[in-house]
Structure formats: C-alpha cells, structure tokens
TORSE-662376 format. One record per residue (C-alpha): residue in one letter; y negated, z, x. Coordinates in steps of 0.001 Angstrom, whole numbers, padded with zeros to 6 digits, always signed. Layout:
// TORSE-662376
AYZX/...
***
This chain:
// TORSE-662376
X+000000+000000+000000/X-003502-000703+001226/X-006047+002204+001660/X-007608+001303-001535/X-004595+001444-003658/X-003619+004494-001743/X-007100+006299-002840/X-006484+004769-006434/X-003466+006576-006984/X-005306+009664-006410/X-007371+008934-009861/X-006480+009435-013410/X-009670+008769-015849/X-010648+008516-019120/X-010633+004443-020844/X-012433+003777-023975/X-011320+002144-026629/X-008192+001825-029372/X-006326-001079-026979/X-006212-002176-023581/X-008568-005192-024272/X-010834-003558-026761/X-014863-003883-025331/X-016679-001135-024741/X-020019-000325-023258/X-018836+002772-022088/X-016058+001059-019818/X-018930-001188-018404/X-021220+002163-017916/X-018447+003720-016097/X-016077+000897-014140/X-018563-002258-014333/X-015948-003784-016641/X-015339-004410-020596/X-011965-003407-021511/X-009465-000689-020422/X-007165-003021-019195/X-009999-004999-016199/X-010808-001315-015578/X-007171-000722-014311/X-007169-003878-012798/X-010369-003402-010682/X-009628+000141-009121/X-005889-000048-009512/X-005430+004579-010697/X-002460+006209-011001/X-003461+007164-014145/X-005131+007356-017384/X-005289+010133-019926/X-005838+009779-023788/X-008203+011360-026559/X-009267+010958-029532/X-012998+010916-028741/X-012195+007937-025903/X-010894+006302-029681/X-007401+006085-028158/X-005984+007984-030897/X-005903+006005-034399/X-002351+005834-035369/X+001317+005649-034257/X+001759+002101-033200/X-001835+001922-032155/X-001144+004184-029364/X+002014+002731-028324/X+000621-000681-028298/X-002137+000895-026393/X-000330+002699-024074/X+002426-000438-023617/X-001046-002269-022712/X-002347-000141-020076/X+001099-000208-018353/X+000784-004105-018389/X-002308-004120-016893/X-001199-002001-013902/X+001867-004387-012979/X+002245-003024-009174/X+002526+000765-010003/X+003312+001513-012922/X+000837+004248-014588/X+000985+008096-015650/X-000201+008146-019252/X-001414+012063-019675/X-002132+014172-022444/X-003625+017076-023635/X-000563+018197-026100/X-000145+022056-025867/X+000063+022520-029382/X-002255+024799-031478/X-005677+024838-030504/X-005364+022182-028486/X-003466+019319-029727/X-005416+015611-028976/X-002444+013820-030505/X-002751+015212-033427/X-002084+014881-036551/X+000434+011858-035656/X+002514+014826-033619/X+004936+016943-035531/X+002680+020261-036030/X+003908+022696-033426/X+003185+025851-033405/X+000430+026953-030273/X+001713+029134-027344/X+000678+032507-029088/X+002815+032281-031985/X+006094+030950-029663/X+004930+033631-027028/X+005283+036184-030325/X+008648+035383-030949/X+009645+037221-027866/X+012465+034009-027523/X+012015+031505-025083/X+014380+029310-026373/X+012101+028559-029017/X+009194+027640-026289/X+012187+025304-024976/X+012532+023621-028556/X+008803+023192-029185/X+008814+021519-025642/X+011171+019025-026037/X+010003+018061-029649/X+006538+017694-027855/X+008191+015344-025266/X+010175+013512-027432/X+007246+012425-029388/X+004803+012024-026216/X+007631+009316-024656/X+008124+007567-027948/X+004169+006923-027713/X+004395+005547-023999/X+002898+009260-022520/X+004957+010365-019805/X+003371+013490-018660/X+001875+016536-020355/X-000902+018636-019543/X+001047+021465-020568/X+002736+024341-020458/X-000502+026706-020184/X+000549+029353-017529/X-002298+032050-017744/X-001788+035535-019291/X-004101+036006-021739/X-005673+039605-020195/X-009050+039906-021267/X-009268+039833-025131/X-012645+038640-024920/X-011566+035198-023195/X-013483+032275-024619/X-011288+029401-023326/X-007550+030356-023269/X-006834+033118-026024/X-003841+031526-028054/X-003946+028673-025930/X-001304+031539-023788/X+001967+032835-024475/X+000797+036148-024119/X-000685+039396-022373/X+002279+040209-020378/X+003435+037783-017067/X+006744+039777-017333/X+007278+037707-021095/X+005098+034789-020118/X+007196+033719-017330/X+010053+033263-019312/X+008723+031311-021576/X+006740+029217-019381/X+009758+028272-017830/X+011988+027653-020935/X+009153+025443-021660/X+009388+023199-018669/X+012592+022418-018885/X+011719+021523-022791/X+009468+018931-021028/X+012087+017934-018755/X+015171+017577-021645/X+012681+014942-023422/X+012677+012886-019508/X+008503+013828-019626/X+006793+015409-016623/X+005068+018473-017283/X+001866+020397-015682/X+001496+024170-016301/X-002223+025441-016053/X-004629+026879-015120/X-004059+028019-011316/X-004305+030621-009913/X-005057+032297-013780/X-007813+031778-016246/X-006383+035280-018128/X-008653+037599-017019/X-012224+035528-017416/X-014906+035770-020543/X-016674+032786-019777/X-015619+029134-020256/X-015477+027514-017247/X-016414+023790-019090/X-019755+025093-019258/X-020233+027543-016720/X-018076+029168-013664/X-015941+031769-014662/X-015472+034707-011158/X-012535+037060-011480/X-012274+039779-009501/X-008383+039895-009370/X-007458+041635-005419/X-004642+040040-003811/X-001571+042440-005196/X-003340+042344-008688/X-002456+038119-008952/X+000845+038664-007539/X+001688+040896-010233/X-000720+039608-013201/X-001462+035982-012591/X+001621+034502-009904/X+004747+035133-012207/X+004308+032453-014685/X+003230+029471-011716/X+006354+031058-009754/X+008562+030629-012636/X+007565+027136-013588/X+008138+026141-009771/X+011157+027569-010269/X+012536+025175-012752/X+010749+021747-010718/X+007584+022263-012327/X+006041+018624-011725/X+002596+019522-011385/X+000204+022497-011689/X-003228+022369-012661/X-006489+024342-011007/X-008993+026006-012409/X-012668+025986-012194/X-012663+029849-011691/X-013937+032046-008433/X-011451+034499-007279/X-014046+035775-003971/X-010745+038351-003182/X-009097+035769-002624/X-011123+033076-001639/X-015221+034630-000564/X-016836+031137-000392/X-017685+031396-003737/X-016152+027688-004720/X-013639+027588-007371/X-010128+027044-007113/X-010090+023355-007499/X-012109+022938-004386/X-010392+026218-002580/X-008202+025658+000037/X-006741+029134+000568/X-005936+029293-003275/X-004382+025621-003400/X-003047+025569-000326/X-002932+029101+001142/X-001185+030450-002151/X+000141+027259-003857/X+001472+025571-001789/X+002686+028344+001233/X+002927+031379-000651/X+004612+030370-003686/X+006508+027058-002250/X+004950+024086-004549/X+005197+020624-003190/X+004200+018539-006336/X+001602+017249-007543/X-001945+019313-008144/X-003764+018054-010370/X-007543+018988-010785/X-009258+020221-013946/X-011447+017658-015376/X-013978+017178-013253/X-016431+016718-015866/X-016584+019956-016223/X-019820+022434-015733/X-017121+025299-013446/X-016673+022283-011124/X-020107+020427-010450/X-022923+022617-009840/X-022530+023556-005995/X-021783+019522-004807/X-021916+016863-007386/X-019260+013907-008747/X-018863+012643-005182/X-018448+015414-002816/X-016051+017409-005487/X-013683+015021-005370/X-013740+014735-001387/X-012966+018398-001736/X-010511+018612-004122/X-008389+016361-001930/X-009543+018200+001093/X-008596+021606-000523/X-004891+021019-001146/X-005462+018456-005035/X-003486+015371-005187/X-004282+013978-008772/X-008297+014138-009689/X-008928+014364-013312/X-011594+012684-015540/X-014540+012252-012496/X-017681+011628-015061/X-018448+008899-012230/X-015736+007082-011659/X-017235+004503-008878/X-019148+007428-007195/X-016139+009813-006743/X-013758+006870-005637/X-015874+005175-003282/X-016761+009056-001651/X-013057+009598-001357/X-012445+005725+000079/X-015305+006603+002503/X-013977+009872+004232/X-011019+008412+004362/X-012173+005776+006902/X-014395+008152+008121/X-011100+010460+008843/X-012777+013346+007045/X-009199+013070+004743/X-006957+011769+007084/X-004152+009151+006525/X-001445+012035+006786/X-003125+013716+004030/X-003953+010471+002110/X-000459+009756+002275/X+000721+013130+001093/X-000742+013357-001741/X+000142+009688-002644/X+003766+010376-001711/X+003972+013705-004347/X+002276+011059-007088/X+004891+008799-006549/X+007722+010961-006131/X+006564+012709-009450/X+006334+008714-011066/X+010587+008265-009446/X+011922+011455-010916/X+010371+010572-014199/X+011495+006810-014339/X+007894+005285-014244/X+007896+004242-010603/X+010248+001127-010559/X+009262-000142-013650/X+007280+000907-016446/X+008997+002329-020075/X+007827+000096-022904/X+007248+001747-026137/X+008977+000615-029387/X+006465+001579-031997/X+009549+001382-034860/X+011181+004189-032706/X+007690+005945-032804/X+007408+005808-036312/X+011008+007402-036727/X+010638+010033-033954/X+006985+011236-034828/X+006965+014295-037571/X+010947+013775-038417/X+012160+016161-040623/X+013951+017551-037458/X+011351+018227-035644/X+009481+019564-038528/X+012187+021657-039247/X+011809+023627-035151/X+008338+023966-036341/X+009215+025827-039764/X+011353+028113-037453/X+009545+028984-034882/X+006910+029911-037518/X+009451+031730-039912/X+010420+033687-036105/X+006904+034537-035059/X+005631+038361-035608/
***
C-alpha cells in the first residue's frame, strides 16, 4: 500500500446522504466531492460510520443498498461500516432494529447471558444491513449518579457485575460474525460533565482504576475484544499533562496497551467533539491521537485538514513508518478476522427485511424486559 492509502486506513468519517451517489453540499464542504461514493474514492478510509442525521438511515433496504454502495466504491479494501447501536438511549438504527433493551436494564438482570442474547440479536441485524462493526459494548461503571453522558448507557455501578456482562456481550457481537468496540477508556463512570461539550477530569489514583474502571476493558480483552474506544476525559493521576485520554500516551499506551495486554484496534472518540479540540485543533489532534497509542480516528469535523496533518508527519517522520504500519496492520487484521478484508459482504436487503424486528428477536427483547428488576 502507498503512504496515502496507508494514512487512509487510519480514517473512518461521517458521508452524507441516503446512497452512495446521492449529492450533497455537505460532502463537497467536507471532501471537495458530491456523493459518498467519490468521497471514498478520493481519500480511499477504512471506514465510514452511519446516522440518521448524515440521512443514512431511512429504511431497511435503503441502508443495505447504501451500505452495499459504499463497499463498491472502495474496491481495493474493503470498508468498516460502524455504528452507534448500544441499545437504549443510544440506538442510531433505530426504529428499523428490533427494540433492545439499553445496558441498565440487561445490567439489572444480574444475568449475563441475557447481555450475550441482546448482543447477538444486535449483530445479527447490524450484518444483515452491511454494518460490520459496533460501537458497542459501553464498558464504564456508572459511579457518579450525577453523570450526564453515560447513566443507563452502563451496565451498572459495580465493575465486579459489569465485567461479566461486558464480556458476555462481546462474544454476543462475535456469535453474529460482527466486530465489536467497548467504550469509553480508561472510564467515563465517575465524571458529571459531558465530555461532547466540555472536558470531563477525574480524579481516579492509580489503584482506584484498577479496581473501579480496569475490570470491564480487562474482561472484554479477555474474550478478543476487537477494539476499544477512548475517552475525551483527564485522568492528571494518571496522566498530569492535562490532555485527555485520546491524545494520552501513558493511558493508551502505558495502560492499554502494556498494562492490560490490548493489541487491537483503538479507536478515537469522535473527534468532533468539544473534550477533544480545545488545547490543539482538527489537525494536530489527530497527529496525536496516532502519536498517543489510536489506530482508527473517528468523525475529524475536517476531514482534509486532519488527513493531510497526519500524511505530513508522516513524511516528516514525526509518526514513523513502524508506527504507520502498526496501526494499519491492527485495522486490517481486525477487517481478516471479521471477513471484510478479502472481499467485501454484500447485503441482501430480502434477508434484511426477514432478520430486522423478527418475532425472535422481539421475543429476547420481551425477556430480557420481563427479567429486569
């Protein structure tokens, strides 16, 4: 691969519009091209991720022709499609998605089994729509009750019951043949601000995240966890520069990677984000989310300026090839183990339209509500 396919890997961004050749000015504001589709074709990423307020979300076999079209467009290497499906609160496919109950309710069950169930429903259903990775399990134990941004979004308050259902819930993800991404590292638990519009600090010592925050990350690793997601939070005890984890490299690579033995992919937060682009702006946070120990960057809100900034320090050597090619290596290692790297899954939208909201998967639903206390 050349250095600028290399760098493109490292990308996964936001397209506008229902299908991979639909026009939109906000493609042209943001790639200097129409159409989803040209916008794959000119920077080659390794990814795209949907939403409803991109319009990529309009109905069952719009998003599989959609999603079919993307992969088409990237004919080289094939693409991660990415979602934000944990369920509950946050649940982008909705309402073509079988209505799962959010992490709270499973987490009240007390049986991770369930969490497994509710996984692999979620899978099943992503796949059948051409979305091969989720932005989910969420990993954080919900500490402070006055949290703003994770609350339900967690199993629970206690990493000794969390764990076990964060893992359950990865190898849900991993039953449907989906890759999965638990969040947010090292723990947005213990925070009352939301770090999309401001920067969350928690002042967790060292032994108080080993015993709080770690267990849930360690147990998803445990069961080949494909990726893990950072946070936009400060933890100065463990990291004193004052820059969040995203752009930390004793948190993602001091604790991730060495302490608790990770060698997937980490993926960024979006960095769109407030938590993330005060201190250096859309260029330079990129540069250092690579630099820090990230292999996947997330929704840059400027696209051209954050590639071209990574492209540059590459040549410059400020990320070396070695790490360049790390990072690309985990990415496609991540694609092989899912079965997107040799050629891409097409979607059958009939198949869609008898997977989504069965009465089977409906049904897991029903119990996992009829179970929770």
């Amino acid at each position: 691969m050349s250095v600028e396919e290399k760098v493109g890997q490292l990308f996964m961004p936001v397209v506008y519009g229902p299908a991979a050749d639909t026009v939109s000015g906000e493609n042209r504001a943001r790639f200097g091209v129409d159409t989803p589709a040209k916008a794959i074709a000119k920077y080659q990423p390794g990814g795209v991720i949907l939403f409803p307020w991109a319009n990529n979300v309009k109905s069952v076999r719009q998003v599989v022709a959609l999603t079919n079209g993307l992969q088409k467009a990237s004919p080289k290497v094939p693409l991660l499609i990415g979602a934000d499906q944990e369920n509950g609160r946050v649940s982008r496919l909705a309402p073509l998605v079988t209505d799962m109950p959010g992490a709270s309710v499973i987490g009240s069950t007390g049986d991770p089994s369930l969490a497994r169930k509710a996984a692999k429903v979620t899978g099943t259903e992503l796949k059948a729509l051409g979305v091969n990775l989720d932005f989910s399990p969420v990993a954080d134990v919900n500490i402070n009750p006055r949290n703003p941004v994770i609350g339900p979004r967690a199993y629970g308050s206690d990493p000794r019951k969390v764990a076990p259902m964060v893992a359950a819930a990865v190898q849900g993800f991993h039953d449907a043949g989906i890759a999965s991404t638990a969040k947010h590292f090292p723990g947005h638990g213990d925070t009352n601000v939301d770090s999309h519009t401001g920067l969350p600090v928690i002042q967790h010592s060292l032994s108080q995240w080993e015993r709080l925050d770690a267990p849930p990350f360690a147990a998803a690793i445990g069961k080949n966890i494909d990726a893990i997601m950072s946070a936009h939070v400060v933890m100065p005890k463990l990291d004193p520069s004052g820059d969040p984890a995203t752009l930390s490299k004793p948190i993602l690579t001091g604790l991730l990677r060495k302490k608790l033995g990770f060698d997937g992919v980490v993926s960024t937060d979006a960095l769109d984000m407030a938590g993330v682009r005060k201190k250096y702006g859309d260029g330079q946070v990129a540069v250092r989310a690579i630099q820090a120990g990230a292999d996947l960057l997330l929704m840059p809100p400027n696209y051209s300026k954050a590639y071209d900034s990574v492209l540059a320090a590459v040549r410059s050597g400020k990320i070396s090839q070695e790490r360049l090619d790390q990072s690309v290596r985990r990415l496609l290692k991540l694609k092989a183990a899912r079965g997107v790297l040799v050629k891409a899954p097409v979607a059958d939208p009939d198949e869609a339209e008898r997977v989504l909201r069965s009465a089977e998967h409906r049904k897991v639903a029903q119990l996992i509500n009829s179970r929770a206390r």
